[in-house]
N, C-alpha and C positions, 0 to 999 in steps of 0.2 A: 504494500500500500504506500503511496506516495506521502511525501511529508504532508502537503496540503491536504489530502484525505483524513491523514490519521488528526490532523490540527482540527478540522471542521467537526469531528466524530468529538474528541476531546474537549472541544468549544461548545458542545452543544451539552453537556454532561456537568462542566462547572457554571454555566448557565443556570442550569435547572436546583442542581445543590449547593455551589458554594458561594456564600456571600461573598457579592462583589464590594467596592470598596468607590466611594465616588470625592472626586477631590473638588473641594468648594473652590470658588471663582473659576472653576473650567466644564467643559464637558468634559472630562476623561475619565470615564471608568473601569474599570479594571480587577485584575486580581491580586491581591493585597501582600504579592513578593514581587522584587526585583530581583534580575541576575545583574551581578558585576562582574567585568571582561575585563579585569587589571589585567590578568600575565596573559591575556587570548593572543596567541600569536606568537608570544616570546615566549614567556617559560611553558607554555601550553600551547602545545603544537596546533597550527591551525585545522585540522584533521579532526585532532580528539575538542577543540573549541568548537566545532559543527557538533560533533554531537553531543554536548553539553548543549549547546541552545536547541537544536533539533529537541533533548530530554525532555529539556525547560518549555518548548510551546508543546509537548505533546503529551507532559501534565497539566497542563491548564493557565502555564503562566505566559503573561501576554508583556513584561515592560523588561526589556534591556537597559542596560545603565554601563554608561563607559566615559570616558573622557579625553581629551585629547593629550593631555601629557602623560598617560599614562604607559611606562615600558620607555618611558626619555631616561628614567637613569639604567639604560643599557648601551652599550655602545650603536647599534645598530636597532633602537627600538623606538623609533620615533613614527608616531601615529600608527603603531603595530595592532593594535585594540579597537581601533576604528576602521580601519582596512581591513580586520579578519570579519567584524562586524557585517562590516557591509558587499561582502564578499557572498558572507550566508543569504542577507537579504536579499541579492541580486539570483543569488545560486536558488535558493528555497522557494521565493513568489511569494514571502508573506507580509512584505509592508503593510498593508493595509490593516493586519492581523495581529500587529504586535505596535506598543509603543516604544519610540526612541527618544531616550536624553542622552545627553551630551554634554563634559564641562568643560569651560574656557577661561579665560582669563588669569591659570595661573601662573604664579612665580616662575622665571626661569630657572630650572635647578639647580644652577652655579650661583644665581643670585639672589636669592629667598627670601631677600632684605629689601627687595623693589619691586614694588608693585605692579602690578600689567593691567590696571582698572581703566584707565583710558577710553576712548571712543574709539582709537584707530588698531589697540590691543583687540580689544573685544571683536566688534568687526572681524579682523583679519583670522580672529582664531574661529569664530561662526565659516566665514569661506573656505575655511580648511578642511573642518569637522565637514560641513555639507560633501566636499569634494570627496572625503573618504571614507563618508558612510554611502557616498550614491544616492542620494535621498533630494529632494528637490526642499524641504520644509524638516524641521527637527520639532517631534514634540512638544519636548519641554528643556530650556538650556539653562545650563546652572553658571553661576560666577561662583567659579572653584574655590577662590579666597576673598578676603576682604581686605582695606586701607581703610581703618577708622579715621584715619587723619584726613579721608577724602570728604567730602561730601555728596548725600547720596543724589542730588540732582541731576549732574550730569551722568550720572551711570545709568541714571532710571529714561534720561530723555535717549539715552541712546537704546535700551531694553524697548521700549515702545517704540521708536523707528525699527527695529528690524524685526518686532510682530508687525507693523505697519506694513512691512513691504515683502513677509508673508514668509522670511527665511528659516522663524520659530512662531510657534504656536502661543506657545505661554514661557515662564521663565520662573527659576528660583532660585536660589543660593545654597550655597554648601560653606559650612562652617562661620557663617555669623553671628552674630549676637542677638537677644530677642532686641536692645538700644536701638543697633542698626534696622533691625527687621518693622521695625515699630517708626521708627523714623523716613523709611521710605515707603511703607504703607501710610504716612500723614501727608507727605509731601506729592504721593500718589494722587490721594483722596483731594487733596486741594489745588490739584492742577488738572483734572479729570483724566489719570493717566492711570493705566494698569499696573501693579505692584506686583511681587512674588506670590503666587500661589503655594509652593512648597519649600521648606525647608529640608537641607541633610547636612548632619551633624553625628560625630561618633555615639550609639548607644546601646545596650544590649541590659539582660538581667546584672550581668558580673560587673560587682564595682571597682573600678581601676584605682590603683595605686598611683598616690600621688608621686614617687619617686620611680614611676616606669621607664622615664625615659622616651615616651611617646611624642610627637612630633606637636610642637610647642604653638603649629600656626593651624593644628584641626581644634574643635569645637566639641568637648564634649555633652552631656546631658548631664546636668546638674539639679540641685531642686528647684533653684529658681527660675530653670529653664522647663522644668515640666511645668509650673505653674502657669506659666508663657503660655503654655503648649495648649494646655488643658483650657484657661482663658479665653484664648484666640479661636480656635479648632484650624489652627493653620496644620495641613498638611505635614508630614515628616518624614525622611526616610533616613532610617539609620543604617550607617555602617559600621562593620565591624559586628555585624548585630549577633553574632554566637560568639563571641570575645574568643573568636582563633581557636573555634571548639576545645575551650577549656571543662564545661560539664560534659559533655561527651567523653573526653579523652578521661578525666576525673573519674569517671565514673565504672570506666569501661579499665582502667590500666592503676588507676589510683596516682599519686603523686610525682612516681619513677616514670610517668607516660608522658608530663609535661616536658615541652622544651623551656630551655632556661627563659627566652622572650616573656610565653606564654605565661608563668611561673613566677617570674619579676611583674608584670601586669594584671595578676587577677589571683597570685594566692595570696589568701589572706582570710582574716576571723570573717567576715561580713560573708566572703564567697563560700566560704567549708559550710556557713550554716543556711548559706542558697541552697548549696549541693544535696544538705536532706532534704528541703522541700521542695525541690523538684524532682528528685524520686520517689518521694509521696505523692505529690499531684498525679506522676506520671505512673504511679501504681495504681492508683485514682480513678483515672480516665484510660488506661490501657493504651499510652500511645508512648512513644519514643520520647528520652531526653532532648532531641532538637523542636520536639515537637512543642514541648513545652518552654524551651528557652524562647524559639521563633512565635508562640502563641500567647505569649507574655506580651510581647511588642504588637501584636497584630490587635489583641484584646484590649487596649488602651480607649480613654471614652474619648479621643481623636484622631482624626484617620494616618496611620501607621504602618509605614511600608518596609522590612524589613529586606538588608541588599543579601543576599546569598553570593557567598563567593564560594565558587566550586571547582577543583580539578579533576574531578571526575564524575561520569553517567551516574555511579552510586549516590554520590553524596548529593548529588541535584534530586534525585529520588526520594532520599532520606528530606531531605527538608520539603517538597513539595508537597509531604504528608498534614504539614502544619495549615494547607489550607483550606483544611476539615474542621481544622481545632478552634474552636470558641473558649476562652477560660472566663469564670463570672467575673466581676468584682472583685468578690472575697477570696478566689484564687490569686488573682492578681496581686491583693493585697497581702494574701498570704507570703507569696512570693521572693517580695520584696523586702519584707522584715529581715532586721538584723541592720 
């Protein structure tokens, strides 16, 4: 059976059972995972990245996620994640069938300290991303980093010329602050101009340590970022959102299973006393420990896109189970405790 067969059979099945997920200020609705395509191409042979997404639409999942500096710190890996991308869509036939974002705007990698917020940055990185996904229009496009020291006017009149002239659909940011996110939603509002629709910022159950070591210019989830969250009902999608299958591996290997990264990032008192109540939940409800990390984020009371990043058919399997899982409230809150 053809990919587009087995998608339509598969589309018509989480249609009928699995709530879908709709993101306020846009039409786009969807299924409430994204895939992320960091190594697609480079560490992950374009070969086995087909069938990782091929996996991915033919459980039910409909929104790719990738960006264009992604695989730049390799010698030879510049717009490698976009190009395999859009290779599949070309190869597959299912634009129509899946949604695509795209992030731009950031930092050069040698120079992490200068921003690329500009009008002629952005721009130039939109005509690139187009060029190697193949795509004539990009769903939804993210401004990879932020410059607080910018102001948000000129970044938002350039975001609305190029929905204006039809190259993105809608747009959102990745790793800002609720200050920023709040401030060009006003300056939106008073100039009758469109604002971000969605946020993505690092998040998951496992709470990181402050001495990880984690990249100083991403955005975590904080409390007084879930307040934000919960507040506004703005849109979110986290990365990172299985903290580098830490309750997985925990669970399945115990302590000696972590890598040091992983281990330096997420062991700690708060996470050991996650790890029993997500094998209670998950004894619970009879479904896998990703099911319940991934349905932790999804089950949130605002809409909550968790990114899956996958090197293999399996493991896109394993999480695609989560968009079954509903947890109440009280799960949730269980959860979280500690």
């Amino acid at each position: 059976m053809a990919i587009q067969e087995v998608y339509n059979s598969q589309q018509n099945r989480w249609k009928t059972h699995m709530k879908l997920t709709d993101m306020p200020g846009s039409n786009l609705r969807f299924a409430p995972l994204a895939l992320g395509t960091a190594e697609f191409g480079s560490a992950i042979t374009m070969e086995r990245s087909f069938q990782i997404m091929d996996r991915f639409v033919e459980g039910g999942g409909t929104w790719i996620d990738t960006a264009r500096v992604y695989a730049d710190w390799l010698p030879d890996g510049h717009g490698k994640s976009e190009i395999t991308v859009g290779r599949w869509l070309g190869d597959r036939g299912l634009r129509k069938d899946v949604l695509i974002s795209t992030k731009g705007a950031h930092p050069d990698m040698s120079t992490m300290q200068v921003s690329r917020l500009g009008e002629q940055d952005i721009i130039s990185d939109v005509e690139e991303s187009l060029n190697c996904l193949g795509v004539d229009t990009i769903d939804l496009y993210w401004l990879h980093r932020d410059d607080e020291s910018l102001p948000v006017d000129g970044i938002l009149n350039t975001m609305n010329e190029l929905v204006n002239t039809g190259k993105i659909r809608y747009f959102g940011c990745s790793n800002w602050r609720p200050n920023r996110i709040r401030a060009a939603a006003e300056y939106a509002s008073n100039h009758e101009l469109r604002s971000f629709v969605a946020s993505q910022i690092q998040w998951s159950l496992a709470e990181l340590n402050e001495d990880s070591g984690s990249d100083p210019t991403t955005v975590n989830m904080d409390k007084d970022g879930l307040e934000f969250y919960k507040e506004t009902g703005l849109s979110m999608f986290a990365f990172t959102s299985q903290a580098k299958g830490f309750f997985q591996k925990l669970h399945a290997g115990g302590i000696e299973s972590l890598k040091d990264a992983v281990k330096n990032s997420y062991y700690n008192e708060v996470n050991r006393g996650r790890m029993e109540r997500v094998m209670e939940v998950s004894r619970q409800m009879n479904i896998s420990i990703s099911s319940v990390v991934l349905g932790y984020l999804i089950s949130q009371p605002f809409p909550v896109v968790p990114i899956i990043g996958s090197s293999s058919v399996e493991q896109v399997e394993e999480a695609m189970e989560a968009l079954d899982v509903r947890l109440t409230p009280g799960q949730v809150d269980y959860l979280e405790q500690g």
